[in-house]
C-alpha positions in Angstrom: 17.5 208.7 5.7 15.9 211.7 7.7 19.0 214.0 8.6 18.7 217.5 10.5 20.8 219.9 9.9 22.0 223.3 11.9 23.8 225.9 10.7 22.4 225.4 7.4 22.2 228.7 6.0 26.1 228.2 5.9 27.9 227.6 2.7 28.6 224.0 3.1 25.0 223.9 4.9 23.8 224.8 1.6 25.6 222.9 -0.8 24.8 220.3 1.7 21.0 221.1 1.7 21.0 221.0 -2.1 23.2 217.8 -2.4 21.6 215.5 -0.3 17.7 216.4 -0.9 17.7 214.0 -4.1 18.0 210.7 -2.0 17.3 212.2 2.2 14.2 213.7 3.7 16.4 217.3 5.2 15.1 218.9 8.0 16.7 222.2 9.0 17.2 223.8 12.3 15.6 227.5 12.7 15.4 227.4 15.9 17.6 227.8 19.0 18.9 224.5 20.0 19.8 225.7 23.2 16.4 225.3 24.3 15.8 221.5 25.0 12.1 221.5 23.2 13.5 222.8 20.4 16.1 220.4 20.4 14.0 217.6 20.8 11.8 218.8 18.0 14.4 219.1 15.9 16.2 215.3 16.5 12.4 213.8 16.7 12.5 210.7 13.9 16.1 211.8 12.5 18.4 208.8 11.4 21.5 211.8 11.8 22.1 214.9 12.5 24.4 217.0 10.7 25.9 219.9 13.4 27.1 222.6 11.2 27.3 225.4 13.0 30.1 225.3 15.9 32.0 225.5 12.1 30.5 228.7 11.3 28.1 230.2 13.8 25.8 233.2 13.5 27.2 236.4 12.3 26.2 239.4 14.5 26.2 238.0 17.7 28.5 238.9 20.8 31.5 236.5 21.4 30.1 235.1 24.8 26.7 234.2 23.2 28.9 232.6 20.9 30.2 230.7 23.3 27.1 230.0 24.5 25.6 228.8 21.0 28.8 226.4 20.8 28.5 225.1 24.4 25.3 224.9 25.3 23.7 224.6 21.8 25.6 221.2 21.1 25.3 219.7 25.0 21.5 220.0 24.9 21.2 218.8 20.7 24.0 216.0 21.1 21.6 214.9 24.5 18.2 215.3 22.7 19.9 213.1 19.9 20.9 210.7 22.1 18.0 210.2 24.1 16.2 209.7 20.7 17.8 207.1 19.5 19.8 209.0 16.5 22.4 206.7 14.7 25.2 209.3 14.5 26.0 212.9 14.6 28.1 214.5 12.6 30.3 217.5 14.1 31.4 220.2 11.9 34.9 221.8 13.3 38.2 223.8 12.1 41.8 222.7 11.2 42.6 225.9 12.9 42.5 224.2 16.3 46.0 222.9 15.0 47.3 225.9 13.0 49.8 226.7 16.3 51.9 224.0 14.8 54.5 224.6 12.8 54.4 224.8 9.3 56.1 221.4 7.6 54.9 219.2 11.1 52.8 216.2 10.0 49.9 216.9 12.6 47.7 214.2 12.3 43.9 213.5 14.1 46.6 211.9 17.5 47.6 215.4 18.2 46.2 217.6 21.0 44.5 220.8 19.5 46.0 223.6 20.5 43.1 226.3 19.6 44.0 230.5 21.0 41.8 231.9 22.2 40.3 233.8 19.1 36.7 233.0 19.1 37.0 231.1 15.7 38.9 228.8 17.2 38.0 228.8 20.6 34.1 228.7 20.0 34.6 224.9 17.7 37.3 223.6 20.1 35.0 223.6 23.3 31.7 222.4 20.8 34.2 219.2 20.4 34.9 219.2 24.0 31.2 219.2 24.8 30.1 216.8 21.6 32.9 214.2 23.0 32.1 214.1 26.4 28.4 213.2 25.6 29.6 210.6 22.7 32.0 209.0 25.1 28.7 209.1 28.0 26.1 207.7 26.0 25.6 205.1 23.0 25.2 208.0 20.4 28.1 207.8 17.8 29.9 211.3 16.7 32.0 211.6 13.9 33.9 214.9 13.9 35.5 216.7 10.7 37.8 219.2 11.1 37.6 221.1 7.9 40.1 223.4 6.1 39.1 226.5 5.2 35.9 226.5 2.7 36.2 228.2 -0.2 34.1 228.1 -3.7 34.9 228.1 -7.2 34.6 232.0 -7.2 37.2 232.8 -3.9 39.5 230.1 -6.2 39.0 232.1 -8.8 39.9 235.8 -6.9 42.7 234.6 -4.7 45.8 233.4 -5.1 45.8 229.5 -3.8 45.9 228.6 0.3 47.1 225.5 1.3 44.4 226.2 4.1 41.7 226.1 1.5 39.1 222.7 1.1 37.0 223.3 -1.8 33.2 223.3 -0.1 32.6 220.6 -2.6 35.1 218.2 -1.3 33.9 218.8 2.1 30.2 217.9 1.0 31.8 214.6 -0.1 33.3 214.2 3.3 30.4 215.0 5.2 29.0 212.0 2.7 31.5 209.7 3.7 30.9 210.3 7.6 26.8 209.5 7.2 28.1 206.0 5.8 31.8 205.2 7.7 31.6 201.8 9.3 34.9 201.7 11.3 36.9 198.9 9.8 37.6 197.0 13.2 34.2 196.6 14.1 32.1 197.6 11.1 28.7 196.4 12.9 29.2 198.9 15.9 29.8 202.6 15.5 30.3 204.3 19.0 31.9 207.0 20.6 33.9 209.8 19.6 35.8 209.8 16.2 38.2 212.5 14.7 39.1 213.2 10.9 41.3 216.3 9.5 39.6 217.1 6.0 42.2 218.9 4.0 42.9 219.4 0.3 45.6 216.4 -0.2 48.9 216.6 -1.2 50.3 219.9 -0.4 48.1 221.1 2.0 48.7 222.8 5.2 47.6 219.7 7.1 48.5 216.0 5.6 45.5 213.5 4.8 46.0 211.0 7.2 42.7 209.0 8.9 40.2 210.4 6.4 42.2 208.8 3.3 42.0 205.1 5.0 40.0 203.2 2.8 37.5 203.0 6.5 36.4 206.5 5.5 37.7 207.2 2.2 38.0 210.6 1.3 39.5 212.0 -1.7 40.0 215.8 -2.6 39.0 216.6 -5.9 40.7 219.6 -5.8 44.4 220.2 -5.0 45.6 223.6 -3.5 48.9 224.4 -3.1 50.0 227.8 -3.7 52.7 230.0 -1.3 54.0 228.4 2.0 52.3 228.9 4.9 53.6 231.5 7.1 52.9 232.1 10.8 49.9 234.1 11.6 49.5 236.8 13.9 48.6 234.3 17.1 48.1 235.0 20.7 50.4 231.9 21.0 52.3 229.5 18.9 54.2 225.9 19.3 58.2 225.8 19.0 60.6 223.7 17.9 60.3 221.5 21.5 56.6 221.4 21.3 55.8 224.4 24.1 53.2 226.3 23.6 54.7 229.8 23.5 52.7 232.6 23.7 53.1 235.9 21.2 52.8 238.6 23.9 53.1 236.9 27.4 51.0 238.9 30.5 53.8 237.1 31.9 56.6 239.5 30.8 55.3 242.1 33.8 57.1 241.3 36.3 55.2 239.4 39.7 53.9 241.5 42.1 51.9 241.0 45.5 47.7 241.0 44.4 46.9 244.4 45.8 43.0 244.2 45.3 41.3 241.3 44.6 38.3 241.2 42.3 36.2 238.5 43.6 32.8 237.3 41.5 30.6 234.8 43.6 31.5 236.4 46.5 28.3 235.5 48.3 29.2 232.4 48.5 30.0 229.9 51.1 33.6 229.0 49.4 34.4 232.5 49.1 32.6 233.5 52.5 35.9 231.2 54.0 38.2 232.9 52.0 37.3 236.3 53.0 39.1 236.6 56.3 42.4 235.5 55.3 42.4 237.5 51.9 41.3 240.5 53.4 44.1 240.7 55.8 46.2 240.9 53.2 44.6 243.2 50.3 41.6 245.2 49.0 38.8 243.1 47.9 36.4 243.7 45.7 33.4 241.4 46.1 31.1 241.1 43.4 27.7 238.8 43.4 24.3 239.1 42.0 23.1 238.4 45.6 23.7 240.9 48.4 26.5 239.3 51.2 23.1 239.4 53.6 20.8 237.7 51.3 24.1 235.0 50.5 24.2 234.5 54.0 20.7 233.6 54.4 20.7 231.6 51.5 24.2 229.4 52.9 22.1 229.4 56.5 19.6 227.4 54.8 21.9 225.2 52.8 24.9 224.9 54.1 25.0 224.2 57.5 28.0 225.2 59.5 29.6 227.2 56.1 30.9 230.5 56.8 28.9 233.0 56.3 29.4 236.2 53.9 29.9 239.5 55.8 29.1 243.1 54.6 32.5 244.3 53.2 34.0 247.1 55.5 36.1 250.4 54.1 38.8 249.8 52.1 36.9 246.6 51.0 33.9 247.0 49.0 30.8 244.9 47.0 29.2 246.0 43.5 26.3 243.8 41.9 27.8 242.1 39.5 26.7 239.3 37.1 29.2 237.0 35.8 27.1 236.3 32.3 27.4 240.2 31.6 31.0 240.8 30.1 30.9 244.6 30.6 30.1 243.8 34.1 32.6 241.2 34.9 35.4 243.8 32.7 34.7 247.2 34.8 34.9 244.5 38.2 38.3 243.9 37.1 39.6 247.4 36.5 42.8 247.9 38.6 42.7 244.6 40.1 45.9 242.4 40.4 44.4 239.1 40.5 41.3 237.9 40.0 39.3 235.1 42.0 36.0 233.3 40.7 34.0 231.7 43.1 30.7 231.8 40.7 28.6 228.0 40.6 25.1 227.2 39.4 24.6 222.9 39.7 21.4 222.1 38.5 19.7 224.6 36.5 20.8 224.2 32.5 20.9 227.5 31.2 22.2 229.0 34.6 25.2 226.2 34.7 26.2 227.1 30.9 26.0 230.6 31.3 27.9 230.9 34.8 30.0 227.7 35.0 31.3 228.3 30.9 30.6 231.9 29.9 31.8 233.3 32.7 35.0 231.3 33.0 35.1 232.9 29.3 34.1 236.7 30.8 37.0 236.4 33.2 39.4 235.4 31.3 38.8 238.4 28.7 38.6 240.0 31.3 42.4 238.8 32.7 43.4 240.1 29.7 42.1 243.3 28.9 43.5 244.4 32.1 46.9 242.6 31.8 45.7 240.8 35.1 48.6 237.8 35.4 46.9 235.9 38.1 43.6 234.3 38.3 41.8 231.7 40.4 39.5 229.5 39.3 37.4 227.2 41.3 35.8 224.1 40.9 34.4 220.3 41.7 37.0 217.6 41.1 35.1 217.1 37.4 36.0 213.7 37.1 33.2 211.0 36.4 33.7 207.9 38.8 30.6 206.0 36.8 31.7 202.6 34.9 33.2 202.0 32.8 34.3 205.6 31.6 34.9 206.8 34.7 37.8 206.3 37.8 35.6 204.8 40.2 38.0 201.8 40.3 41.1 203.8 40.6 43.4 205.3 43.4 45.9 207.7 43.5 44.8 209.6 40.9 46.9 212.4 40.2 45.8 216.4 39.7 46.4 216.3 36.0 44.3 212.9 35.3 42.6 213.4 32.3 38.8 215.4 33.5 36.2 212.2 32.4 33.1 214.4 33.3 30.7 213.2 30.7 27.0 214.5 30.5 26.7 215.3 33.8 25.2 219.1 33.6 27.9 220.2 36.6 30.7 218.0 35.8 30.3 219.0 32.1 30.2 222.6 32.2 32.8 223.1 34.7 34.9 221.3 32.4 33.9 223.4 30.2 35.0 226.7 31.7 38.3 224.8 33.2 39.5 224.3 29.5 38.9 227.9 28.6 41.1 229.3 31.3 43.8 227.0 30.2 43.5 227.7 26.4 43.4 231.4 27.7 46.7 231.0 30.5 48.6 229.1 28.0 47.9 231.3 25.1 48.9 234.7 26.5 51.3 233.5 30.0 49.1 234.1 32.5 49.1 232.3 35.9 45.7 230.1 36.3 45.7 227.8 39.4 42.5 225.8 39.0 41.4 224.9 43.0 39.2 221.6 42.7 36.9 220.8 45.9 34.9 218.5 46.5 33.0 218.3 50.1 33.5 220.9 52.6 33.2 219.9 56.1 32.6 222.1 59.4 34.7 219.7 61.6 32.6 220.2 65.0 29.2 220.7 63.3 29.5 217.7 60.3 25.8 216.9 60.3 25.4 213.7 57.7 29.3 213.7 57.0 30.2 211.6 60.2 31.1 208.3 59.3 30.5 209.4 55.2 32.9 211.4 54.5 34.0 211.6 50.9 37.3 210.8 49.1 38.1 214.5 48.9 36.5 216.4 51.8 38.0 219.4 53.2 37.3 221.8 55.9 35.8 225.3 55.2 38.7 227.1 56.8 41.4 224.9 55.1 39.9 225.6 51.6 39.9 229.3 52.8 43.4 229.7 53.9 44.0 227.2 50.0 42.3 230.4 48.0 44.5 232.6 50.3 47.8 230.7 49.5 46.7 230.7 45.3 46.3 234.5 45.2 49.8 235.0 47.6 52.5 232.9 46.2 54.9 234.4 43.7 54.4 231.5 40.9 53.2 228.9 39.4 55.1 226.3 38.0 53.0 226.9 34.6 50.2 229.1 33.2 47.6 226.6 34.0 47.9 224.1 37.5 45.3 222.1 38.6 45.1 222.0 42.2 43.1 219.3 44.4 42.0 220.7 47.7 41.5 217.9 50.3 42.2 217.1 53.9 44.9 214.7 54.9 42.8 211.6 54.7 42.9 207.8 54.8 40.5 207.3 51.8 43.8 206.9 48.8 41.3 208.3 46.2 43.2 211.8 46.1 46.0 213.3 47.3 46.6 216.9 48.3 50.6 216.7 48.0 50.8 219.1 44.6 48.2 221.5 47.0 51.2 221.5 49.5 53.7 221.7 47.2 52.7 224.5 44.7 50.9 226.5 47.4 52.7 226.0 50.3 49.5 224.9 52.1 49.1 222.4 55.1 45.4 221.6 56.1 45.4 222.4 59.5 41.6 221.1 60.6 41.6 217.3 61.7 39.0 215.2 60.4 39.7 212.2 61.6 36.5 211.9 64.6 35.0 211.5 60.9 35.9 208.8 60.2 36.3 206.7 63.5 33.3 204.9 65.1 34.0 205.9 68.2 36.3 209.1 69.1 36.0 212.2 71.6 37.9 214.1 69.1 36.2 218.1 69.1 37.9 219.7 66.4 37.7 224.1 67.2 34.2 225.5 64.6 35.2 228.4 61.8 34.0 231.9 63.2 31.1 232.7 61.2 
């Protein structure tokens, strides 16, 4: 079997190495597999491909190119693979995506992970994210292993015994057993996405449980048991009920009204409507990489009938800021009282993973640094209607319906970033409300929109007055809402009734001359 490896300069990537080279052809990874060529060079003629290092990733580098590595690195290798025909992956992660559990709780592979947002947590959690979503997209099969934590004969030998610990040995031998699992209900036909915790046995933090079916087989060869396992110093941690409470809650400051408002991707068109109505009510700080005149001629050319950006006046002011650069996106925040992203890149692969994730991940240090309690995040209704993985054959479908987004580069990345602001609200009590648009419509200029609107369309001053009403009301019902931002419409798809719940928000623009084949309906046009 050919097998590629990444990460291999790892400790289990070198047991690994070592073990396997008697009866597999190993090709290692030097390169950086967040360049697609690479990538493709480095899946070319592999029967699998062993993804090491979301488990342990390049010491040395800053924490959002770690992020980066994790996100981006495994999209564009797990894609490669797949377009080449590979015959499974197999995804090295952490049993510390569980460890908020309670200590004596039998958490078995069924459980949601519940990572913090430490970046050896965080960083594996949103490679499994971004592994699954392609797995469940595409015919390539991906077996993940959450590993405890490695160890060799010579830590054993210097510490006193972990339940944590998995001897790197064992987890060679489970790394074995995943290149030849055949699923026991259909042994012929390996697909999707596939989950098992790798632990040391009896006695160990987290129970065998999957792994030990006779399907997969695993068994530790050595046994650690040692002092119980006490709670560790944890932005956030699971009670007794199952909440997820955090450590040192943002949310113990008490609410008050967002003062300023740092605001990155201001030259926008979303946050070009948004403008007016926040900045009758507080400071705002807009932040871009483009100047508000050159985003304005860039929305003239794309976005018919979109507001248009306007040079901030006194109190209000704009600073050049890029949302990939975390020093930037941190002295943007200073002194704000909320926060409001706005960023978006679609097509463009390093540009979507760098704005869509990293800087979901820039702002939400940033949130906390600056014991900022409120942030808005915005984004595209991430959910995949293609068959059969998607909703395309569903109605109704709720806010919180489970985000399908699969491979596709926007869907995927925005997913990406949404699940890092709610590891980082939940973790340390902020207040995230997650806006989801869709299609924004200028009601007396709709172009191509009359008579095919979408399930989810909305005007340009609704979804203004929507970002207005996130950054003004005193709560949210939990750290992390998800909010869907439409127009009262006929389609069922959607529904905006959480919208006018939560946020107290009532579309105001009708669109229903949209819709009609025949109606004199002239709705008023946004001042741009």
């Amino acid at each position: 079997m050919n097998i590629t490896i990444t990460g291999a300069g790892s400790l289990l990537g070198a047991r690994l190495r070592h073990t396997l080279a008697d009866e597999h052809t190993i090709r290692t990874v030097e390169g950086d597999i967040r360049d697609p060529v690479e990538a493709r060079r480095a899946v070319d003629g592999a029967h699998a491909v062993l993804h090491l290092l979301p488990h342990t990733p390049p010491a040395g580098i800053a924490p959002h190119e770690t992020v980066d590595l994790c996100t981006r690195g495994t999209y564009v290798l797990l894609t490669a693979a797949a377009a080449a025909g590979v015959e499974r992956v197999v995804l090295a992660s952490t049993l510390d995506v569980m460890e908020a559990y309670p200590p004596g709780w039998r958490v078995l592979e069924s459980w949601r992970p519940r990572p913090s947002s430490v970046l050896h947590e965080l960083a594996p959690y949103v490679a499994e994210l971004s592994a699954r979503e392609v797995a469940q997209d595409s015919s390539l099969p991906v077996i993940c292993l959450r590993f405890g934590r490695l160890v060799d004969d010579r830590h054993v030998h210097e510490h006193a015994p972990d339940p944590r610990w998995l001897h790197v040995e064992d987890a060679v031998q489970a790394v074995q057993r995943a290149l030849a699992f055949r699923p026991a209900r259909s042994p012929a036909a390996l697909r999707g996405w596939w989950v098992f915790h790798i632990s040391c046995g009896d006695g160990a933090r987290f129970p065998l449980a999957a792994a030990a079916e006779p399907a997969f087989g695993f068994a530790p060869q050595h046994r650690f048991g040692g002092r119980p396992v006490l709670p560790e110093t944890r932005s956030a941690i699971v009670d007794d009920r199952g909440v997820l409470v955090p450590a040192h809650p943002i949310s113990s400051v008490a609410p008050r009204p967002a003062q300023r408002v740092a605001v990155f991707g201001a030259s926008g068109p979303l946050a070009a409507a948004a403008q007016g109505p926040l900045a009758a009510a507080c400071t705002l700080r807009l932040t871009d990489v483009l100047s508000p005149e050159n985003g304005a001629a860039r929305i003239a050319a794309r976005f018919p009938g979109a507001y248009l950006p306007q040079p901030p006046v006194p109190p209000h002011e704009f600073r050049r800021v890029d949302i990939t650069q975390p020093d930037e996106v941190r002295d943007a925040s200073r002194d704000a009282s909320a926060l409001l992203n706005c960023t978006v890149v679609r097509e463009h692969l390093d540009g979507a993973f760098l704005v869509n994730t990293v800087g979901a991940y820039n702002v939400m240090r940033a949130a906390v640094s600056h014991s900022i309690r409120r942030v808005i995040h915005t984004g595209p209704q991430v959910l995949n209607f293609g068959h059969p993985s998607g909703y395309g054959a569903d109605f109704d479908i709720p806010d919180e319906a489970p985000i399908r987004a699969g491979a596709h580069l926007y869907f995927h990345t925005k997913y990406l970033g949404l699940e890092i602001c709610r590891v980082f609200a939940q973790n340390h009590g902020l207040e995230v409300a997650a806006l989801l648009f869709s299609t924004f419509v200028n009601p007396s200029q709709p172009g191509r929109r009359r008579g095919q609107l979408g399930p989810a369309a909305v005007s340009w001053t609704d979804a203004g007055v929507a970002v207005r009403r996130a950054i003004d009301i005193p709560a949210l019902p939990s750290p992390f809402e998800v909010l869907r931002i439409l127009g009262d419409l006929p389609h069922g798809k959607f529904t905006n009734a959480k919208a006018k719940r939560v946020l107290g928000w009532q579309p105001v623009d009708s669109l229903v001359h949209l819709w009609q084949t025949d109606s004199e309906t002239m709705p008023r046009s946004p001042a741009k």
